[in-house]
C-alpha positions in Angstrom: 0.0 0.0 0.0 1.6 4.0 -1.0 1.9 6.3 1.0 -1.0 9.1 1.1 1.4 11.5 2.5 4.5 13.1 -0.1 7.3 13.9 1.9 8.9 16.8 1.9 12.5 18.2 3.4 11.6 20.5 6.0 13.9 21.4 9.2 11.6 22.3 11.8 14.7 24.2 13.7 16.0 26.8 10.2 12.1 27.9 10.0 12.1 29.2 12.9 15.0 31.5 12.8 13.7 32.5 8.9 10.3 33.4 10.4 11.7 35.5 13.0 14.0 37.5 10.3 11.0 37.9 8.1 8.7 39.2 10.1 10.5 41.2 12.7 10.5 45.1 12.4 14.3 45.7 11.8 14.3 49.4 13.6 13.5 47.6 17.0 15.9 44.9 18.8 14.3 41.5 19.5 15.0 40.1 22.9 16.2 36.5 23.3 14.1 35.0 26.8 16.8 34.0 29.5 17.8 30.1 30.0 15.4 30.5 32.9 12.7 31.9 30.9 13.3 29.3 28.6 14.0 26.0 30.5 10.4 27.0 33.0 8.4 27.1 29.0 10.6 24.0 27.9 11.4 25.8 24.5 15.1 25.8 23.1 15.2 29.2 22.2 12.4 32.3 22.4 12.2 35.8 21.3 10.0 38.8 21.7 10.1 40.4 18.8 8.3 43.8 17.2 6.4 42.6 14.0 6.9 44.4 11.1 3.4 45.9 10.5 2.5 48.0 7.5 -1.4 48.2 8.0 -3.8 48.2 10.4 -5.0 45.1 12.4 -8.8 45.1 12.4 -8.8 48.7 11.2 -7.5 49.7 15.1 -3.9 48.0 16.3 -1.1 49.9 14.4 1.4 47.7 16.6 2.5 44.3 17.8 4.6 42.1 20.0 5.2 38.4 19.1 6.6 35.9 21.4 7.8 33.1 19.6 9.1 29.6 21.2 11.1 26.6 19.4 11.9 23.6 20.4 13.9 21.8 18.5 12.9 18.7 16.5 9.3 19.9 17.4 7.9 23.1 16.4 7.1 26.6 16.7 4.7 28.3 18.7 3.9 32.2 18.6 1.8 34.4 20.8 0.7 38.0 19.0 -0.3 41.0 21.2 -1.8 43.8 18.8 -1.7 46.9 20.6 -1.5 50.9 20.0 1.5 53.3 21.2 0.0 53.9 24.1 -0.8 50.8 25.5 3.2 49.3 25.0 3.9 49.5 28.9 0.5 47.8 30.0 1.5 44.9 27.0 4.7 44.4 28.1 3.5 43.7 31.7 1.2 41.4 30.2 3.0 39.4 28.9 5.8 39.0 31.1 2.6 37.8 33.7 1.7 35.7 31.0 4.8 33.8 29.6 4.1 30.7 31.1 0.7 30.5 29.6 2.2 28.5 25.9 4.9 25.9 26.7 6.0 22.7 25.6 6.0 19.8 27.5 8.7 18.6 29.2 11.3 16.1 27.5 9.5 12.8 29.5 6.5 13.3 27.7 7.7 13.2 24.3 8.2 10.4 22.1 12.4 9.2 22.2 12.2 8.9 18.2 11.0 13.0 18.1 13.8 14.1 20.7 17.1 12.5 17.9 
C-alpha cells in the first residue's frame, strides 16, 4: 500500500530563525528569553520580537509584540499581542505575567524517536 502523505525536506529548527527575520521590524531589537525563561516554557530558544506591521489590524492596532518559542525537532509556537503606542507598557507587563501561559511539554512526555 503507497503512502498518502508526499514527503517533503523540512527542518523544523531553520524555520524558525527564517520566520523571526521575516517578520521582525528591523528598527527595533528582539529580545532572546533568558535560559530561565526558557528551561520553566521548555522551549530551546524564544524571542519577543516587534512585527513588522505595514497596516492596520482590524482597522485599530497599528502595533505588535510576538513571542515566539522553538523547540527543537518539534515546532514553533507564537503568541501576538496587537496593541497601540499607548498601551506598550501595559502589553509588556502582560506578557511578562503571562509567559508561562504556551509551553512545551517537558522532555518525558515526548516520544524518544522525536527528541534525535
Amino acid at each position: 500500500m503507497k503512502s498518502a502523505f508526499r514527503k517533503h525536506d523540512f527542518d523544523a529548527n531553520q524555520s524558525f530563525y527564517n520566520l523571526l527575520t521575516y517578520q521582525s521590524d528591523s528598527l527595533y531589537s528582539s529580545m532572546r528569553l533568558s535560559s530561565a525563561q526558557r528551561q520553566a516554557i521548555n522551549a530551546t530558544d524564544a524571542y519577543i520580537y516587534q512585527l513588522n506591521q505595514t497596516e492596520l489590524f482590524m482597522n485599530q492596532y497599528s502595533k505588535c509584540l510576538v513571542l515566539a518559542i522553538h523547540r527543537k525537532n518539534i515546532g514553533d509556537a507564537h503568541i501576538c499581542y496587537f496593541y497601540n503606542p499607548e498601551s506598550e507598557m501595559q502589553v509588556r507587563k502582560e506578557m511578562n505575567r503571562n509567559i508561562r501561559m504556551m509551553q512545551f511539554k517537558p522532555d518525558s512526555e515526548f516520544n524518544p524517536i522525536l527528541m534525535k
